[in-house]
ZAMARGU-4260 file (C-alpha; in steps of 0.2 Angstrom, whole numbers, plus 5000, padded with zeros to 4 digits):
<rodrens>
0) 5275/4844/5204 | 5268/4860/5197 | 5250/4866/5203 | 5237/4873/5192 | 5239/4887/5201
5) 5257/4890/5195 | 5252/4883/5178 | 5243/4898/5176 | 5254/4912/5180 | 5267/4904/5168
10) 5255/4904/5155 | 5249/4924/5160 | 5269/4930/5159 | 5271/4920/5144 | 5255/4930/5136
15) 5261/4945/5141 | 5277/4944/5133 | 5270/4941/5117 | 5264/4961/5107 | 5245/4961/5107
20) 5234/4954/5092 | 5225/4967/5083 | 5207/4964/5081 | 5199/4960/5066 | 5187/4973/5058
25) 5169/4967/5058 | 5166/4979/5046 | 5180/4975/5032 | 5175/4963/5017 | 5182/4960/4999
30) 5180/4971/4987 | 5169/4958/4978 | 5158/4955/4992 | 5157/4975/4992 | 5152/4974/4975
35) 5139/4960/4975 | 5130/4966/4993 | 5127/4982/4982 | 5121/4975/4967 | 5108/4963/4978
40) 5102/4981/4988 | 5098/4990/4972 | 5089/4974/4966 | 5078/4972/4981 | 5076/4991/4980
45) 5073/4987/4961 | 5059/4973/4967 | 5053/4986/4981 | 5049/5001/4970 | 5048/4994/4952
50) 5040/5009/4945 | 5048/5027/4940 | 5042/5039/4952 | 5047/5054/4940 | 5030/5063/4936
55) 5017/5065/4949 | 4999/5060/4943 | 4990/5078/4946 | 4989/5083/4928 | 4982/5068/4922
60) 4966/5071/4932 | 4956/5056/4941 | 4963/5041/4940 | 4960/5024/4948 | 4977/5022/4957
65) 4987/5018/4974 | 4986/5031/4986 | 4996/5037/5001 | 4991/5045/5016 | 5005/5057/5024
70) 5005/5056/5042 | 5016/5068/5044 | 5011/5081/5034 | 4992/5080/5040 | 4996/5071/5056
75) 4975/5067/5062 | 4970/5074/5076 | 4966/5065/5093 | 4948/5066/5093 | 4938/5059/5076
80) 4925/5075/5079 | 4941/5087/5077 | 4942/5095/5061 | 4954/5089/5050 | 4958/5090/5030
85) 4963/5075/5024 | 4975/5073/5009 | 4982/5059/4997 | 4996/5057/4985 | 5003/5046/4972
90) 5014/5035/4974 | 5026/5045/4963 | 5027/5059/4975 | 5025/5048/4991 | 5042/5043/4985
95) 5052/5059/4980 | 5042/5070/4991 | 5036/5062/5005 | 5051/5047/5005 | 5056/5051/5024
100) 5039/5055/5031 | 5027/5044/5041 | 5013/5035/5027 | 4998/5026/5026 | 4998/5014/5010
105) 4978/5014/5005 | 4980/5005/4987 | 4968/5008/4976 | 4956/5021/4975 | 4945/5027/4961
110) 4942/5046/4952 | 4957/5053/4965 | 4968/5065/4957 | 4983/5068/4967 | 4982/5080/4983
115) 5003/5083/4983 | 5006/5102/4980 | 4988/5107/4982 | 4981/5116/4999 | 4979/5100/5007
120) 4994/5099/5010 | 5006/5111/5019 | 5016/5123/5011 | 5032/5115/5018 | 5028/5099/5007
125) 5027/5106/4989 | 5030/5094/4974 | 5045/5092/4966 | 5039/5085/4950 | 5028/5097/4942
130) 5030/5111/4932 | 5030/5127/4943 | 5017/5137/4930 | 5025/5154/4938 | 5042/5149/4933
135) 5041/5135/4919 | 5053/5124/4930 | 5051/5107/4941 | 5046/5110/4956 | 5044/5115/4972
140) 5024/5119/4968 | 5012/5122/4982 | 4996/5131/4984 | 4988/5124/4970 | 4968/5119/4970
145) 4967/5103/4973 | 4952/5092/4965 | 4933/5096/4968 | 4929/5075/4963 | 4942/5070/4976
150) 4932/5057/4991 | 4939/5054/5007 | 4933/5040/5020 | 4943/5036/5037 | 4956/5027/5031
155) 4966/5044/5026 | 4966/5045/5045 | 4974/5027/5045 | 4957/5020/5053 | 4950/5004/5044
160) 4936/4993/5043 | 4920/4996/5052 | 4929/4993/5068 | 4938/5010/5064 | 4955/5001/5070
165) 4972/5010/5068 | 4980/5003/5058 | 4999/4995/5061 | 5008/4983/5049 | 5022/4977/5061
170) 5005/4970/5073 | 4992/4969/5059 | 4986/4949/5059 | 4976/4941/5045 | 4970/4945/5028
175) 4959/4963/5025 | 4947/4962/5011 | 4942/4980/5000 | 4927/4984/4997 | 4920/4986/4979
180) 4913/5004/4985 | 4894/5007/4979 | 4894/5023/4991 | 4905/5036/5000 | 4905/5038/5019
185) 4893/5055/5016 | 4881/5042/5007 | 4881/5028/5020 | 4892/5018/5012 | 4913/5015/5015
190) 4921/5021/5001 | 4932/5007/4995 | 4936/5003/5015 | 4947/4986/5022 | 4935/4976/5032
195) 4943/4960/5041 | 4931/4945/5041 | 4927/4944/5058 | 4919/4962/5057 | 4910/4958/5042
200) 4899/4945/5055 | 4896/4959/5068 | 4910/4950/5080 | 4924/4957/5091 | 4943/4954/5083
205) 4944/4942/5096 | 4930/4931/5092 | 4938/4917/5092 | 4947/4920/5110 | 4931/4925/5119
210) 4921/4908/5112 | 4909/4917/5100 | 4897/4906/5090 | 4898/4909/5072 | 4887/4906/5057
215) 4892/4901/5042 | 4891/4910/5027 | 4880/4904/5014 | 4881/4901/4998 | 4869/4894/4984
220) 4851/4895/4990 | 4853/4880/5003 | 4848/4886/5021 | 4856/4869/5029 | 4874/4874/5026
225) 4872/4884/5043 | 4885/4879/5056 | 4894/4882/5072 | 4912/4888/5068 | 4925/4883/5076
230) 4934/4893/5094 | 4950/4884/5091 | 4964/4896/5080 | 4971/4889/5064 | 4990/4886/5070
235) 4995/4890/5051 | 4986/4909/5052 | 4992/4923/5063 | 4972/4926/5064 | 4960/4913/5062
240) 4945/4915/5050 | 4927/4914/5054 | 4922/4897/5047 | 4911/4900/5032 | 4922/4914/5025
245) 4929/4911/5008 | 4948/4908/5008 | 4959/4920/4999 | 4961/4911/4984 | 4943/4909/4982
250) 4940/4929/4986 | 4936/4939/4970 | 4927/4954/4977 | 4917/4959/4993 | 4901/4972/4994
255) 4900/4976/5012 | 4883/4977/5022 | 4885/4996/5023 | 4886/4998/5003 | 4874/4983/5000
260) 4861/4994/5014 | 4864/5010/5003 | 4858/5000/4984 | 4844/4989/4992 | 4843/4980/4975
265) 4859/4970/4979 | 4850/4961/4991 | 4839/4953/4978 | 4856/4941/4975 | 4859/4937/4994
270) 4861/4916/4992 | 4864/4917/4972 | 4875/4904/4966 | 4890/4915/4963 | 4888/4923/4980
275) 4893/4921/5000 | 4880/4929/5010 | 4887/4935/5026 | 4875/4939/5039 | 4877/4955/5051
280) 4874/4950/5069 | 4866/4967/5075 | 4873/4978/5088 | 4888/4964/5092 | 4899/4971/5084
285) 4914/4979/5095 | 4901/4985/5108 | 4917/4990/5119 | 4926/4998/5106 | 4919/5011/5095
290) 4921/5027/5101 | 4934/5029/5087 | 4921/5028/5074 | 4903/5035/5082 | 4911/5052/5082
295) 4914/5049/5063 | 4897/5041/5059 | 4884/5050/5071 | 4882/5064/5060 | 4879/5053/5044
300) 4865/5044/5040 | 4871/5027/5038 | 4857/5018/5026 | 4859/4997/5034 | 4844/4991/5029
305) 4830/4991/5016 | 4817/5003/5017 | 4799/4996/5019 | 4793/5008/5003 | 4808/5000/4995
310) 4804/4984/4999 | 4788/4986/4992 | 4794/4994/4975 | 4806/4979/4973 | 4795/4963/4975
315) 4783/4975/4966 | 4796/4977/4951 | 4797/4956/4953 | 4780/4952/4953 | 4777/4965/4937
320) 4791/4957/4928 | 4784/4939/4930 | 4768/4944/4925 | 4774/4952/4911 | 4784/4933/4909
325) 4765/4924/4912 | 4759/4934/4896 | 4772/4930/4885 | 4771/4913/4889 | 4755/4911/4885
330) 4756/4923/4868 | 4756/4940/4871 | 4768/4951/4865 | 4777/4965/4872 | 4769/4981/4875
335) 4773/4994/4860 | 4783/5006/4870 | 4795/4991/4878 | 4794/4986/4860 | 4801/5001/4854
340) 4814/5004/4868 | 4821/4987/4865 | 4836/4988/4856 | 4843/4970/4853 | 4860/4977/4849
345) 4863/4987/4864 | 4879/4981/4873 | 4874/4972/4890 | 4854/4972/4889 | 4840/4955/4891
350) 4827/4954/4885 | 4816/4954/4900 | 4808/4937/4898 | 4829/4932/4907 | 4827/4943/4921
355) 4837/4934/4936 | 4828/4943/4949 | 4813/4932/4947 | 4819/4916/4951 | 4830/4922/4963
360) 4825/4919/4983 | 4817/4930/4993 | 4826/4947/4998 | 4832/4946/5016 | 4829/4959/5030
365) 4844/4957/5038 | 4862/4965/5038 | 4872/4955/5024 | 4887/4958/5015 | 4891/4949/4997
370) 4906/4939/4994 | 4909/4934/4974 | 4919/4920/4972 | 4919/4918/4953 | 4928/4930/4944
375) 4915/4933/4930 | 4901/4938/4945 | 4900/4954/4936 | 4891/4943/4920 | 4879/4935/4933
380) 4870/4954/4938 | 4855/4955/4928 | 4855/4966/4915 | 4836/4969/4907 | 4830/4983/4904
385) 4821/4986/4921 | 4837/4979/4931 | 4850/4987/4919 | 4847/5007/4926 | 4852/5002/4942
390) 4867/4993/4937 | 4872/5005/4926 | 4875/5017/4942 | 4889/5007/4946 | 4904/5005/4931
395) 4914/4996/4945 | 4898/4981/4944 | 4899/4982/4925 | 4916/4978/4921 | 4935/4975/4928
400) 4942/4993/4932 | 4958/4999/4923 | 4969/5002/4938 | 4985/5019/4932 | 5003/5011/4933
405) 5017/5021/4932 | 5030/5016/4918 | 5041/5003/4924 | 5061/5008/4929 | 5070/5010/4915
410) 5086/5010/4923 | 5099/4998/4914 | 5087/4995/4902 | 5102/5001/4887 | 5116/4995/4897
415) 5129/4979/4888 | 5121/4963/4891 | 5104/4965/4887 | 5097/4966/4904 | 5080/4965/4908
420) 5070/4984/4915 | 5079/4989/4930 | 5094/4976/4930 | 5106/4988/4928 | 5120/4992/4942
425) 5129/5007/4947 | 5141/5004/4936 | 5131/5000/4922 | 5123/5018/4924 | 5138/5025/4925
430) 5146/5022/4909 | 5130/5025/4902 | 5131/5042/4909 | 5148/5045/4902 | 5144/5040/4884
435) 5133/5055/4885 | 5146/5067/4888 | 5156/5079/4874 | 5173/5068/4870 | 5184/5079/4878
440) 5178/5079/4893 | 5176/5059/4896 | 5192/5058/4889 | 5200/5068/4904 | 5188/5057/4916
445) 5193/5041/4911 | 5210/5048/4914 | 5206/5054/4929 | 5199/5039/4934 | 5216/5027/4930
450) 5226/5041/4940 | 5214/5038/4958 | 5215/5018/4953 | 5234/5017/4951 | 5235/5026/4969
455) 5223/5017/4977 | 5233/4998/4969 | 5248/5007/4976 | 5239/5009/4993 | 5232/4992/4995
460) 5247/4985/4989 | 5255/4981/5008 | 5239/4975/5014 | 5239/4960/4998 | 5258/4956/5003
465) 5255/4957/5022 | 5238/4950/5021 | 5233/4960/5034 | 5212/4965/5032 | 5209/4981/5025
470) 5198/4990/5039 | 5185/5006/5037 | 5197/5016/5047 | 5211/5012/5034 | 5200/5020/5019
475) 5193/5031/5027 | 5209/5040/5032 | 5218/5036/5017 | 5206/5047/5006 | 5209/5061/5020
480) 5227/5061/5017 | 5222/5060/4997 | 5211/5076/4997 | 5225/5084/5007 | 5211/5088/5025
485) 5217/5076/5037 | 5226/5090/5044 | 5211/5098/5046 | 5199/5086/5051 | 5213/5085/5066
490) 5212/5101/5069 | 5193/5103/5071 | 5191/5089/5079 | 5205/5094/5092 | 5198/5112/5093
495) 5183/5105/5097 | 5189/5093/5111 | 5198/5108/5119 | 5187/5121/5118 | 5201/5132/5111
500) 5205/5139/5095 | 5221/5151/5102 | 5237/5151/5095 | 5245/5137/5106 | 5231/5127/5099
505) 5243/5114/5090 | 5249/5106/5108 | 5233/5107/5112 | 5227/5095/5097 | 5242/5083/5099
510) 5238/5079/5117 | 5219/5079/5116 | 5216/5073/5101 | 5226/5058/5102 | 5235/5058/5087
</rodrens>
């Protein structure tokens, strides 16, 4: 009878005898899989950064366009009162100049001319894809004036919303909506900020943790949708949404309470049909949290609400215009110099009999904040020729604004098989490369080029008969021997080990090394 004990020292022996299995290399793969993991990298890359990023945007002036913040050129300081000179760059040179440093995606911003090059930014950061003016080549340019137009609010600081949160994207949970933008952050408004709903209400991040009561939004000019949102987190969100905010496919553009306080006449469409009227709920908002942003927003005047003179001028403006209605209905006509300042072909204008504002309700006196949700909200502001002047101030109100694009990829564009922009591989590029070179010299690639693939066949020859994987280590040290420094490499890295370089420094490299 042989116990398991026994058993188990006849296998051990029996193991031992046999010569040891040589791992596997995680690493190794076919060359096809080789092929097709690089071809799937360049398309994500391809997906990631559709654009060319080979001319910076500076020379084209202000442009409506995506903006980067460069954190580690212009790292902001600790304190929001410390000085500090914010900068932004386009997204061609966040790319080939700034590619490795620490940025803050803002999207869009309007009338920005790029910052990359300019004083704003450190001498150590120039600009690779300008023309150096001094020297008529591209690049490196620094020192340059940068734009006078240029306007900067908190998020160049990578602070957001009127919570002035730091922004983080690997812990950043829900949907942030952009402002349209009616002022800067000098006037009193934000300046094309990202509010998230919740602040828009005057509540705390957490609202929904810490059993806030939230009203609705309303929309229309019905004061009974008014309700109690519910505490309980949406399990399908990563942050609930107060009840009564629009969803995100029903979001067309937001005015926040801080630009709507700063153009009191947007309040006059507070519960307009094409409207969500968010109401403020004063001084709740972020009560333990705002030390980021008073520092910022103490020394500026931050216009919330309407002025009582204001007030006055715009119910005054209302009731004018429906008197001037009252005549005309009854058979008066305009007065001559309306008359003559009518013009019935002038792009955009009513006649003011169609004023809006009149049969619009009352203006409110709270903190609100407009939500559109119909994509032609801009047709619904009034535009007669009492209203139109203070729309006019505000292109972004009066129509869609072209957002700059840089040119898609044209990588593989030219290349065999009629790809689509930006489908073409490595490959693909390089023979595309060689059919631009003199005949001669592509003829002595190509020959070049079947010499290094007839010995690298030779090489991997035993490894097809054997079957034995092809491993990292095998390539890597059979293009040493082919450039002739494995020798070298030996040497140096022996050297190195021993801390020796003298003349008995070949036993030396043998032993140590381990080769």
């Amino acid at each position: 009878m042989t116990f398991p004990q026994e058993e188990n020292s006849a296998k051990t022996e029996q193991e031992l005898e046999q010569p040891p299995k040589e791992p596997e290399p995680n690493d190794s793969q076919t060359a096809s899989e080789f092929i097709n993991s690089q071809l799937q990298l360049e398309a994500d890359a391809r997906e990631a950064l559709p654009y060319s990023f080979d001319h910076c945007t500076y020379p084209l002036g202000p442009l409506r366009q995506s903006l980067f913040s460069c954190l580690t050129c212009n790292p902001p300081p600790a304190s929001a009162s410390d000085p500090y000179t914010p900068a932004g760059v386009c997204y061609a040179c966040s790319i080939a100049c700034h590619g490795e440093h620490t940025l803050v995606e803002l999207f869009n911003k309007r009338n920005f001319t790029c910052d990359c090059g300019t004083t704003r930014l450190p001498v150590t950061s120039p600009c690779m894809l300008r023309i150096d003016p001094r020297t008529g080549t591209k690049g490196p340019v620094h020192s340059q004036l940068p734009a006078q137009g240029n306007n900067y609010n908190q998020n160049f600081r990578n602070r957001f919303c009127g919570c002035g949160e730091l922004y983080d994207p690997h812990k950043q949970k829900g949907t942030m909506y952009q402002c349209l933008g009616l002022a800067t952050e000098a006037e009193g408004g934000c300046d094309e900020d990202w509010w998230h709903p919740e602040c828009l209400l005057g509540l705390p991040r957490d609202w929904y943790a810490l059993g806030h009561n939230v009203a609705h939004g309303e929309r229309g000019n019905s004061s009974d949708q008014s309700t109690v949102a519910s505490l309980e987190p949406d399990t399908e969100q990563d942050h609930p949404i107060p009840s009564g905010f629009p969803d995100e496919d029903q979001f067309e553009a937001l005015i926040c309470y801080k630009c709507v306080g700063t153009s009191p006449w947007v309040k006059r469409y507070a519960n307009a049909e094409e409207f969500v009227t968010l109401r403020h709920e004063k001084g709740s908002q972020h009560k333990g949290n705002q030390s980021p942003r008073k520092a910022e927003t103490d020394s500026v005047p931050v216009v919330n609400e309407i002025k009582e003179e204001e007030q006055s001028e715009v119910i005054a403006a209302s009731k004018k215009r429906k008197a001037e209605d009252d005549g005309l209905a009854s058979g008066s006509s305009y007065p001559k110099k309306v008359k003559n300042e009518i013009n019935d072909t002038a792009v955009g204008l009513q006649q003011p009999s169609s004023c809006r504002t009149v049969i619009l309700p009352p203006l409110p006196l709270d903190l609100i904040s407009l939500v559109a949700c119909d994509e032609e909200f801009r047709s619904r502001f009034c535009r007669c020729p009492n209203c139109y002047p203070l729309l006019s101030k505000y292109p972004q109100l009066l129509e869609e604004e072209e957002i700059y694009e840089p040119p898609l990829s044209q990588d593989g564009e030219d290349a065999e098989g009629g790809g689509s922009v930006g489908t073409g591989s490595l490959l693909d590029r390089g023979e595309a490369a060689l059919s631009n070179v003199d005949r001669v010299r592509a003829i002595e690639g190509v020959m070049v080029y079947n010499h290094l693939k007839d010995k690298v066949k030779s090489f991997l020859q035993p490894f097809a008969e054997s079957g034995q994987v092809v491993g990292a280590e095998d390539i890597k040290a059979y293009f040493e021997k082919l450039r002739g420094d494995a020798e070298a490499i030996r040497a140096a890295g022996g050297a190195a080990i021993a801390g020796t370089g003298g003349a008995d420094g070949g036993d030396n490299r043998r032993e140590e090394s381990g080769y």
